[in-house]
N, CA, C and O atoms as a MOPAC input file, in Angstrom:
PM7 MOZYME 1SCF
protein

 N    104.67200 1   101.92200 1   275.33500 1
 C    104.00600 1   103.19800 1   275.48700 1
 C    104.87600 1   104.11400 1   276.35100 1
 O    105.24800 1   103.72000 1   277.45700 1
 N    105.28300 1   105.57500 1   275.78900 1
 C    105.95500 1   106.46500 1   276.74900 1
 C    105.47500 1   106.65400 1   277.88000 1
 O    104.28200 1   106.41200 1   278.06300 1
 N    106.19700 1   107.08000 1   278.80500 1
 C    105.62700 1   107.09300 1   280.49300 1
 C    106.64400 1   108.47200 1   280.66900 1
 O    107.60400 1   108.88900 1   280.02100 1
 N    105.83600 1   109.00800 1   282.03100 1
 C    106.42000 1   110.15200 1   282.28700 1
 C    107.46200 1   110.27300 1   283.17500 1
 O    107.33400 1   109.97900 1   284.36400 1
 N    108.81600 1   110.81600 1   282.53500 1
 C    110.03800 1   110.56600 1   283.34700 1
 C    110.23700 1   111.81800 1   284.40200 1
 O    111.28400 1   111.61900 1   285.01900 1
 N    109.55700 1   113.11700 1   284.85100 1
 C    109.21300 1   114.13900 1   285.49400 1
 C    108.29600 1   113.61400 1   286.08000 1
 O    107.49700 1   112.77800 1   285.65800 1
 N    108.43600 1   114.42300 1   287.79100 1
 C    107.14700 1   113.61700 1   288.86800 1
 C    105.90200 1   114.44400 1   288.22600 1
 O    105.83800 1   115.50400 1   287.60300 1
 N    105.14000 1   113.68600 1   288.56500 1
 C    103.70400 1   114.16100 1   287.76300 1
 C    103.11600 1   114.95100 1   288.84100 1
 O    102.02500 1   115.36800 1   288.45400 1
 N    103.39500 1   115.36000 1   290.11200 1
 C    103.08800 1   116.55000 1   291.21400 1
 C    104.02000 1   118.12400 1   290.48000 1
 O    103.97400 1   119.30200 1   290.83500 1
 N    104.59100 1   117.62100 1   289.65800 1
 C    105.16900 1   118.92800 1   288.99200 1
 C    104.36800 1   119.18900 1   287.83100 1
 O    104.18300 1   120.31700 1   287.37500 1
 N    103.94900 1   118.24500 1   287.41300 1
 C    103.16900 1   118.49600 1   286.09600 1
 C    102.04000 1   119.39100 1   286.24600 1
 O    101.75500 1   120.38900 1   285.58400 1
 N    101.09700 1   118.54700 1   287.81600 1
 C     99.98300 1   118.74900 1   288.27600 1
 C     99.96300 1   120.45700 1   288.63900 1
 O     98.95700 1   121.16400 1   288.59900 1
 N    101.13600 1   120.83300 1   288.94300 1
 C    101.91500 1   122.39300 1   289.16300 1
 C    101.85300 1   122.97700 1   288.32900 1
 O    101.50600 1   124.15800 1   288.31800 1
 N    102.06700 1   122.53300 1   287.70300 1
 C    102.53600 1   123.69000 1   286.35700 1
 C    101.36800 1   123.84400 1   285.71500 1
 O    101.23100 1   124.99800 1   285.30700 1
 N    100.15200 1   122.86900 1   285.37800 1
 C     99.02500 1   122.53300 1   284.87900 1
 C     98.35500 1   123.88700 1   285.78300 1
 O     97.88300 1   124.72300 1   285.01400 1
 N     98.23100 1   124.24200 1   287.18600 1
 C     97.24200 1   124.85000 1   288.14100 1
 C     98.20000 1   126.37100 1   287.98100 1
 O     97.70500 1   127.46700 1   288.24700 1
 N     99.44900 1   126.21500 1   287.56200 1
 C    100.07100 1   127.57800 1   287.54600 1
 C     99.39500 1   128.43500 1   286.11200 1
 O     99.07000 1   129.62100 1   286.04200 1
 N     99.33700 1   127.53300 1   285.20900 1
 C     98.32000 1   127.93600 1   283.86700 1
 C     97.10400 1   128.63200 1   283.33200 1
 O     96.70700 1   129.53100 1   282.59000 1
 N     96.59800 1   127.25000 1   284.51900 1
 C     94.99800 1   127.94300 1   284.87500 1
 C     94.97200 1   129.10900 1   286.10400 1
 O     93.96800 1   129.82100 1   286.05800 1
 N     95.51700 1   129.28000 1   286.72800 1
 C     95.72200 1   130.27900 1   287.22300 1
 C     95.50700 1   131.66600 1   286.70300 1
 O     94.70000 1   132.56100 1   286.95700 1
 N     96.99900 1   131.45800 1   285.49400 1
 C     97.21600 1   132.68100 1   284.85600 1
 C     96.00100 1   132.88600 1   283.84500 1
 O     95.90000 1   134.09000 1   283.60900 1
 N     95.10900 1   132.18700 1   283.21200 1
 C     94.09900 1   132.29100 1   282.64700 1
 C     92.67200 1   132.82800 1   283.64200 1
 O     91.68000 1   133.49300 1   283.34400 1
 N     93.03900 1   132.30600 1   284.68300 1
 C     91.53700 1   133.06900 1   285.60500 1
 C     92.41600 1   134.56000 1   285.71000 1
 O     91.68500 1   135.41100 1   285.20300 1
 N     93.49000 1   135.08900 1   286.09800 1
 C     94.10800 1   136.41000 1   286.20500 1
 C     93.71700 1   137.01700 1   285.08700 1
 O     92.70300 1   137.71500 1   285.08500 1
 N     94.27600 1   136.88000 1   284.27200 1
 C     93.70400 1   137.51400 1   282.78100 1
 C     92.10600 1   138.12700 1   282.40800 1
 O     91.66700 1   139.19300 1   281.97700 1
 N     91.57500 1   136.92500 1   282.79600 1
 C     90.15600 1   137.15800 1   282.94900 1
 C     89.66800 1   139.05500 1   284.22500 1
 O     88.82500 1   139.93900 1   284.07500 1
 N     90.42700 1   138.88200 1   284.97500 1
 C     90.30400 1   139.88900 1   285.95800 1
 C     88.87200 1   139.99300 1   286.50100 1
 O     88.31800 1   139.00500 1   286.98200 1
 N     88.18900 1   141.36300 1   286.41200 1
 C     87.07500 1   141.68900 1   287.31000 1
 C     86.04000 1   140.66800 1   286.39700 1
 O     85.04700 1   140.16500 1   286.92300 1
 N     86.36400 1   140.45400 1   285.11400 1
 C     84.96100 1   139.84600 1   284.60200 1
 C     85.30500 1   138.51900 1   284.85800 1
 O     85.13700 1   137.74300 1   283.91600 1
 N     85.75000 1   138.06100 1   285.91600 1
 C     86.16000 1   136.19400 1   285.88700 1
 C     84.78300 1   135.87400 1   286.89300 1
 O     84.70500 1   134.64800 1   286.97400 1
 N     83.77200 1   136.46400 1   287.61500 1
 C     82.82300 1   136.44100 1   287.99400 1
 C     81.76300 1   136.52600 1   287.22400 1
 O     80.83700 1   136.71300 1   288.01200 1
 N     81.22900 1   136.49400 1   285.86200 1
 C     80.56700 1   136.51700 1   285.17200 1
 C     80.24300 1   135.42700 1   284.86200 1
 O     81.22200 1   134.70400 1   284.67200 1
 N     79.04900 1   134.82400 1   284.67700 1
 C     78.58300 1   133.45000 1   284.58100 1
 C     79.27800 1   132.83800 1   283.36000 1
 O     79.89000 1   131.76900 1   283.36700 1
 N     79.08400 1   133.75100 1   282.18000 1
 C     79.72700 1   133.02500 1   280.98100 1
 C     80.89100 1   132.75700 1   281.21200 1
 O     81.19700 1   131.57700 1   281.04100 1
 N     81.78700 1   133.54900 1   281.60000 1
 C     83.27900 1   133.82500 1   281.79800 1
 C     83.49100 1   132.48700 1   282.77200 1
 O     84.19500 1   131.59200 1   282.30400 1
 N     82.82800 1   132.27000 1   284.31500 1
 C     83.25400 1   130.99900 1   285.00500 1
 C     82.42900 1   129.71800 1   283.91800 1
 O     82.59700 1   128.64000 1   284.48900 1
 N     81.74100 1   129.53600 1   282.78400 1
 C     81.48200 1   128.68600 1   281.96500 1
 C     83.03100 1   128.30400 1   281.26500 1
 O     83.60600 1   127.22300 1   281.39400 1
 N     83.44700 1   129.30000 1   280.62300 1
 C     84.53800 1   129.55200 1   280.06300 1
 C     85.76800 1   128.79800 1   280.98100 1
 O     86.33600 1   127.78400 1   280.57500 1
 N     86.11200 1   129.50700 1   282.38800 1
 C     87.13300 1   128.71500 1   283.03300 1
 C     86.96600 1   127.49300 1   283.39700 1
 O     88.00700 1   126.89700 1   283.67300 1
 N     85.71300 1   126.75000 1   283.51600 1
 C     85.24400 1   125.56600 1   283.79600 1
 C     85.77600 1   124.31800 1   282.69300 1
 O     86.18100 1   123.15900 1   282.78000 1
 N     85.55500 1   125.13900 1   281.81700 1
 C     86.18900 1   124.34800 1   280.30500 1
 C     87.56300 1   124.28200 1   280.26100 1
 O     87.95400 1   123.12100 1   280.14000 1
 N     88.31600 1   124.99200 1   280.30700 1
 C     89.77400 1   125.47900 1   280.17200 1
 C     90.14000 1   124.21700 1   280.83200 1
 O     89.38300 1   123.65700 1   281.62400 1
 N     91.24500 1   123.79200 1   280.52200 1
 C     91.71900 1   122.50900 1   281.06300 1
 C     93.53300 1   122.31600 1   279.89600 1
 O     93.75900 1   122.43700 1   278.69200 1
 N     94.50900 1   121.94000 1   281.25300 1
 C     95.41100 1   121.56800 1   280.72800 1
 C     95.86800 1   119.78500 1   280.24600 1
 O     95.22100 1   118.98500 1   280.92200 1
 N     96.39500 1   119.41700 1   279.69200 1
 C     96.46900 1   117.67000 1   279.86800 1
 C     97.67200 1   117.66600 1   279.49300 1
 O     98.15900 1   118.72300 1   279.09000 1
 N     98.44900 1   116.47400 1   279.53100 1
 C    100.14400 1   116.32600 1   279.35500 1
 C     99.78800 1   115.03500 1   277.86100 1
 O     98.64300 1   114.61400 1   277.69900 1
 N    100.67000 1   114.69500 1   277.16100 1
 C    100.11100 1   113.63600 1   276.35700 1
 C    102.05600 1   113.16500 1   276.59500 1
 O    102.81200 1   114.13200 1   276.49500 1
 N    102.64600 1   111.93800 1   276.85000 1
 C    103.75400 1   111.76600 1   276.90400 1
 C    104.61000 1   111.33800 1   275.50000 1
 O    103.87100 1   110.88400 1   274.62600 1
 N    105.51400 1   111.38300 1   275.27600 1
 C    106.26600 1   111.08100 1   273.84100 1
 C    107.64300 1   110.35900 1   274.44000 1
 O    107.60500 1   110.11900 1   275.64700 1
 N    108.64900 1   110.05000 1   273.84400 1
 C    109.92600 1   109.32600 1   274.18500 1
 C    110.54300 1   110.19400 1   274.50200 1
 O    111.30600 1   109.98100 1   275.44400 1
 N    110.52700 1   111.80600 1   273.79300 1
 C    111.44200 1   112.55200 1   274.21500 1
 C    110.74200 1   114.04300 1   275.00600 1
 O    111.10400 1   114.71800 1   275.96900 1
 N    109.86300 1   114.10700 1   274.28100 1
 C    109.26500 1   115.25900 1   275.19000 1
 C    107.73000 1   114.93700 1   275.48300 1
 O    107.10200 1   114.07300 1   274.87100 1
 N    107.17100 1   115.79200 1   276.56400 1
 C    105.86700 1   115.64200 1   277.10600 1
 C    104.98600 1   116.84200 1   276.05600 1
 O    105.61400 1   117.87800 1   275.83500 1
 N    103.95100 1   116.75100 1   275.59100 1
 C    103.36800 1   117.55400 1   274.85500 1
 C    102.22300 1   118.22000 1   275.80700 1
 O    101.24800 1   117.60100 1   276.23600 1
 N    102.49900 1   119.52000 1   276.04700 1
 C    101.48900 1   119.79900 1   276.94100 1
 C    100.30800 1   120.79900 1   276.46100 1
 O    100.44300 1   122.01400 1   276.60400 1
 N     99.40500 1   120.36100 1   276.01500 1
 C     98.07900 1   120.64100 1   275.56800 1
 C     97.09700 1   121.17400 1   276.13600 1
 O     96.88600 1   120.62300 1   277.21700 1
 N     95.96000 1   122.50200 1   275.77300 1
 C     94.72600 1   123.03400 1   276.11100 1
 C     93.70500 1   122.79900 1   275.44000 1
 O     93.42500 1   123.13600 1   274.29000 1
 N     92.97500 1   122.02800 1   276.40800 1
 C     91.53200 1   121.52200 1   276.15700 1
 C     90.49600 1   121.96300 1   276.22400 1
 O     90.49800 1   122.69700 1   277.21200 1
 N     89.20600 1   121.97500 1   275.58800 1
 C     88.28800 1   122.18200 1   275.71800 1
 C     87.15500 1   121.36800 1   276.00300 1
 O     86.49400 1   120.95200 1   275.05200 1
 N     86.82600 1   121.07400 1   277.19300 1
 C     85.37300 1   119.90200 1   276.99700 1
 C     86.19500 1   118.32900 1   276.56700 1
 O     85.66000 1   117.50100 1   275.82900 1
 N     87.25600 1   118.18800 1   277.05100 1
 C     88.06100 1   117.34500 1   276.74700 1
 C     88.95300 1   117.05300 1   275.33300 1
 O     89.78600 1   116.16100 1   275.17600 1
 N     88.53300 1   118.05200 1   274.37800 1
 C     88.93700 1   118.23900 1   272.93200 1
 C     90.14200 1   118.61100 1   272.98100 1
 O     90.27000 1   119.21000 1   274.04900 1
 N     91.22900 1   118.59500 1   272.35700 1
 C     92.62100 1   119.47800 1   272.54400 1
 C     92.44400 1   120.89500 1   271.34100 1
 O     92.26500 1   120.94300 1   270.12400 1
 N     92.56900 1   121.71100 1   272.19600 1
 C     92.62300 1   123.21200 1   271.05900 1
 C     94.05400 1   123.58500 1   270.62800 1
 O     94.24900 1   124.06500 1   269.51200 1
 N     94.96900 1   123.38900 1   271.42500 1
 C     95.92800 1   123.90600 1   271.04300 1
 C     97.52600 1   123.53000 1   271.88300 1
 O     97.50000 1   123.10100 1   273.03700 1
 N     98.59100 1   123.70600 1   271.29500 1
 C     99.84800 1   122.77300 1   272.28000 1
 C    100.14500 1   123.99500 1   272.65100 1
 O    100.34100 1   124.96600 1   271.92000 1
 N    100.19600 1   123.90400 1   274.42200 1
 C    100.62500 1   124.91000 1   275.23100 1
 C    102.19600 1   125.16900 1   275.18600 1
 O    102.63500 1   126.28300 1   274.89900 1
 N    102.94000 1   124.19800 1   275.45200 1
 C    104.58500 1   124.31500 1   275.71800 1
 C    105.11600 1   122.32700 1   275.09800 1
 O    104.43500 1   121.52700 1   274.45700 1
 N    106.65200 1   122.16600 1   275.70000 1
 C    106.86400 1   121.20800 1   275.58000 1
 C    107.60400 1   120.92200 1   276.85400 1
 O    108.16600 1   121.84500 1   277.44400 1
 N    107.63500 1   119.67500 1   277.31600 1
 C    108.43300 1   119.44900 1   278.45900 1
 C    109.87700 1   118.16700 1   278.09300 1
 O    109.67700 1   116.97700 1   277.84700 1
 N    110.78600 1   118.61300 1   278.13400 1
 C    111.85500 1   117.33400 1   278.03800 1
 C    111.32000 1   116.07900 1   279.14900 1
 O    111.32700 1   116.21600 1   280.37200 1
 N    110.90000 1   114.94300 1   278.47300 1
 C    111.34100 1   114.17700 1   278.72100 1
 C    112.13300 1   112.74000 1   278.79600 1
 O    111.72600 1   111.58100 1   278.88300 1
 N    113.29300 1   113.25900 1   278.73400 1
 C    114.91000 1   112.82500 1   279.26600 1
 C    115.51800 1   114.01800 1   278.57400 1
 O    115.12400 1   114.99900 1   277.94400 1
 N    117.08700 1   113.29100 1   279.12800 1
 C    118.29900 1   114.74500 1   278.88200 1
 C    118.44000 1   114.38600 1   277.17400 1
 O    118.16900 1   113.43500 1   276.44100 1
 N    118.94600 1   115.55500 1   277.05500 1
 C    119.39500 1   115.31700 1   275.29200 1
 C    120.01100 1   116.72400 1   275.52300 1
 O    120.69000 1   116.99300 1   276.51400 1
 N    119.63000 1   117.85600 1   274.23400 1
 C    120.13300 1   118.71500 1   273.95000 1
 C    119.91300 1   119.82300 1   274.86500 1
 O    120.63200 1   120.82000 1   274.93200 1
 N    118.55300 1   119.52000 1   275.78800 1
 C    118.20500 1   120.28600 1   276.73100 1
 C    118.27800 1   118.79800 1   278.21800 1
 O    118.32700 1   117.60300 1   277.92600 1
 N    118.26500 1   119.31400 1   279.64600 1
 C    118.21400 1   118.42700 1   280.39700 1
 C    117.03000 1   117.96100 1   280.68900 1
 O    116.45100 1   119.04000 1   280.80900 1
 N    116.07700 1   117.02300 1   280.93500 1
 C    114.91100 1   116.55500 1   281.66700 1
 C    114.95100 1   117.65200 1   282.43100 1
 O    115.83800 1   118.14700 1   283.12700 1
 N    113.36100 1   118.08200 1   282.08300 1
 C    112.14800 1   118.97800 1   282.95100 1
 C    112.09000 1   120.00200 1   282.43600 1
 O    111.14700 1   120.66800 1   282.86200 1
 N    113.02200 1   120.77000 1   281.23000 1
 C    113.49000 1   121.49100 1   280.77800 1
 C    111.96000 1   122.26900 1   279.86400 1
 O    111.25800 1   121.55800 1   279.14500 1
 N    111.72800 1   123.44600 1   280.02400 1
 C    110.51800 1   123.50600 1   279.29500 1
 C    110.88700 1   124.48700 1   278.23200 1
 O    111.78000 1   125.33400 1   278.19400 1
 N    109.76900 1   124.07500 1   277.20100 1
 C    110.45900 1   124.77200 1   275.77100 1
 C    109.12100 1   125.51600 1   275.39000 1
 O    108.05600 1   125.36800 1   275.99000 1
 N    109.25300 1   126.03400 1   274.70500 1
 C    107.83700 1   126.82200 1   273.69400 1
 C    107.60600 1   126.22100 1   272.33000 1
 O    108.41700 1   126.00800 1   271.42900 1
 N    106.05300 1   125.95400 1   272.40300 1
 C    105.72000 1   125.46800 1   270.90900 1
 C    105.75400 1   125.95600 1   269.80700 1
 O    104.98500 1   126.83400 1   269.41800 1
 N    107.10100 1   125.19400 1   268.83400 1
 C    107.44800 1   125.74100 1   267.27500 1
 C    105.84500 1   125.24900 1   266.34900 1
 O    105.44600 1   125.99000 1   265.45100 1
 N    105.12100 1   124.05100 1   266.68700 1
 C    104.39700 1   123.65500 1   265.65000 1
 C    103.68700 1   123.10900 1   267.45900 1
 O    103.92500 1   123.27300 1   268.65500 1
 N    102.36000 1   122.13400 1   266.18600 1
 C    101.76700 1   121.04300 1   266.85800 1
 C    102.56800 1   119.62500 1   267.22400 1
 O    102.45200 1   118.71500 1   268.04400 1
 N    103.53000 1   120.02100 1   266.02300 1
 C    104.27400 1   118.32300 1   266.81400 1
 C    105.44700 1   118.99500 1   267.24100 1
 O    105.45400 1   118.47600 1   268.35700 1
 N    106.32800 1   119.64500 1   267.25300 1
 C    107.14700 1   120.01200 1   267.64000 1
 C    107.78700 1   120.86900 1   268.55400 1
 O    107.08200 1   121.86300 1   268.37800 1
 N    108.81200 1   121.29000 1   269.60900 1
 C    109.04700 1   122.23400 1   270.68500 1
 C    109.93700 1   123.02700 1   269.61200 1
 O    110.59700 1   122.49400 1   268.72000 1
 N    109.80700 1   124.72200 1   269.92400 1
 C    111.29000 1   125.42400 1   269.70200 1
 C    112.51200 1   124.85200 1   270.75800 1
 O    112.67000 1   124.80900 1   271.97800 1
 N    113.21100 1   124.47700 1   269.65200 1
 C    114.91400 1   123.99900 1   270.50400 1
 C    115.72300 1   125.48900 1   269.69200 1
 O    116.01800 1   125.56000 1   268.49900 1
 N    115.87100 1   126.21400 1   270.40400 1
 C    116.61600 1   127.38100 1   270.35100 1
 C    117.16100 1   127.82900 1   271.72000 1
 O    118.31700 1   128.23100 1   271.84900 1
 N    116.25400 1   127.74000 1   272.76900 1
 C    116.64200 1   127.80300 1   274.35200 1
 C    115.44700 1   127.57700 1   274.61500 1
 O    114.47700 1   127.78900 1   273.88700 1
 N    115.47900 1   126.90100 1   276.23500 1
 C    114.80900 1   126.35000 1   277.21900 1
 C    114.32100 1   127.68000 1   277.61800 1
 O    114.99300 1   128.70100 1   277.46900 1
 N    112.88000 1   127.64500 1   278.23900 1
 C    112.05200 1   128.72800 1   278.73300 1
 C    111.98100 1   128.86100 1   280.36600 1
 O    111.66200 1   129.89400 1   280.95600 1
 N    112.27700 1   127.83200 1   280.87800 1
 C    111.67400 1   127.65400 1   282.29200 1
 C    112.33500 1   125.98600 1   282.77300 1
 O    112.85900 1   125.29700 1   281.89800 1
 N    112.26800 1   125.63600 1   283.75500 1
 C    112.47000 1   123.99500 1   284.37600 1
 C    111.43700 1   123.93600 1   285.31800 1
 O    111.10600 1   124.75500 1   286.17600 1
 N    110.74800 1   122.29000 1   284.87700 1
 C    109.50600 1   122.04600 1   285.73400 1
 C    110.12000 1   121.71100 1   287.04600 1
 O    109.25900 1   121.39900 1   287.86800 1
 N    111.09200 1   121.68400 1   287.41100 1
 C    111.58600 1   121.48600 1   288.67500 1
 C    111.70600 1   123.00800 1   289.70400 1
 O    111.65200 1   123.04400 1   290.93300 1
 N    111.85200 1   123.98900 1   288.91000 1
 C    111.82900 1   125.05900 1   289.66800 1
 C    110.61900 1   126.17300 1   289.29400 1
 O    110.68800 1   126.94600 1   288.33900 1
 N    109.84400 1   126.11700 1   289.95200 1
 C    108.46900 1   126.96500 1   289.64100 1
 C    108.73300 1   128.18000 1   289.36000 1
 O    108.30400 1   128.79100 1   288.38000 1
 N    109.57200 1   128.66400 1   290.34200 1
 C    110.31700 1   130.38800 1   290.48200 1
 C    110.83800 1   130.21800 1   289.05700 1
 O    110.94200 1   131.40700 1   288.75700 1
 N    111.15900 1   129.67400 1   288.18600 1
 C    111.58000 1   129.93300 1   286.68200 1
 C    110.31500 1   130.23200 1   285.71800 1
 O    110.42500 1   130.60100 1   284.54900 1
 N    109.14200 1   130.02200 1   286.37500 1
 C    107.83100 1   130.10900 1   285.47900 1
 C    107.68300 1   131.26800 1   285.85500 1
 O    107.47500 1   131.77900 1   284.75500 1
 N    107.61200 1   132.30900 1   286.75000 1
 C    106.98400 1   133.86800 1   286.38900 1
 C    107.53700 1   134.50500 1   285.39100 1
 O    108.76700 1   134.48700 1   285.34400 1
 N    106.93600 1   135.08500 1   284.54800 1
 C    106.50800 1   135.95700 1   283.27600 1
 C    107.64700 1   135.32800 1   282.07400 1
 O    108.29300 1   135.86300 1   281.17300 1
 N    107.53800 1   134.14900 1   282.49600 1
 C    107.87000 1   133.04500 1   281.05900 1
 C    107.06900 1   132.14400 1   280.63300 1
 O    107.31000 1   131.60200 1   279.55500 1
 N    105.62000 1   131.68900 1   281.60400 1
 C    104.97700 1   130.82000 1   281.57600 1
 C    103.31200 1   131.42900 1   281.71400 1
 O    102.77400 1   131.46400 1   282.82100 1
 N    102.84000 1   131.73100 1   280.89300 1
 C    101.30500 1   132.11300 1   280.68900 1
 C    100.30700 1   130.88000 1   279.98400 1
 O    100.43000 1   129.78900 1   279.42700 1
 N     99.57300 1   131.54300 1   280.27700 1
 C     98.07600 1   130.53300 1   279.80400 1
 C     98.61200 1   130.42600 1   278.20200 1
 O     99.30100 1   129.48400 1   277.81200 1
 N     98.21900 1   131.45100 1   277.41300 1
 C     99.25100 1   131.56500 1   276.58600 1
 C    100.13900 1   130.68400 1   275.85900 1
 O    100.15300 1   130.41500 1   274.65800 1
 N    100.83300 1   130.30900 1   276.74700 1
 C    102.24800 1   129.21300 1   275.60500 1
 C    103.35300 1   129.93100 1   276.75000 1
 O    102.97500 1   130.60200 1   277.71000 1
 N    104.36100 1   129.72100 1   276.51800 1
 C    106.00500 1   130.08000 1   276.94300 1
 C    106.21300 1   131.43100 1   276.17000 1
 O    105.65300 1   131.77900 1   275.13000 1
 N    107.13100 1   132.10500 1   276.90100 1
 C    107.31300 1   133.21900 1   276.74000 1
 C    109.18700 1   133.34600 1   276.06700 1
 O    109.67400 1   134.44400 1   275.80000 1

């Protein structure tokens, strides 16, 4: 079974940098009962693979949709390396979006959203 080769306190980061940007978005109406129903649900999860981490948005524990991809190990991109989702199974390998090692690489490349 794949295991995660990135510390999972970065994952746990990047996961709260997400939801973050999804309560921002929300703005003045993120105080609205439905709306905190809504963020209550929102949820990120990692699912691991041999080569990359699939990082997924949940609903109520359901997966709705693949947020980004994370290298994990080096290949064509280096480990931690974050990519944007071409498909459900697959990352765009065209260029790297961000590195889970450096957070300062996630502003306005990394939204609730997907990769930028």
């Amino acid at each position: 079974m794949p295991s995660f080769n990135v510390p999972v306190s970065l994952l746990n980061q990047y996961a709260e940098h997400i939801k973050a940007d999804y309560i921002k978005w929300w703005g003045a109406k993120a105080s609205q009962p439905h709306v905190q129903e809504m963020i209550a649900e929102f949820d990120i999860e990692f699912q691991p693979g041999s080569t990359y981490i699939k990082v997924v948005k949940t609903k109520k524990g359901v997966v709705e949709s693949v947020h980004s991809f994370i290298c994990n190990k080096d290949g064509k991109f280096p480990k931690g390396a974050i990519l944007k989702a071409a498909s459900f199974k697959a990352p765009a390998t065209n260029f790297l979006r961000a590195y889970i090692e450096k957070p300062e690489t996630w502003s306005g490349r990394v939204a609730w959203t997907g990769t930028h």
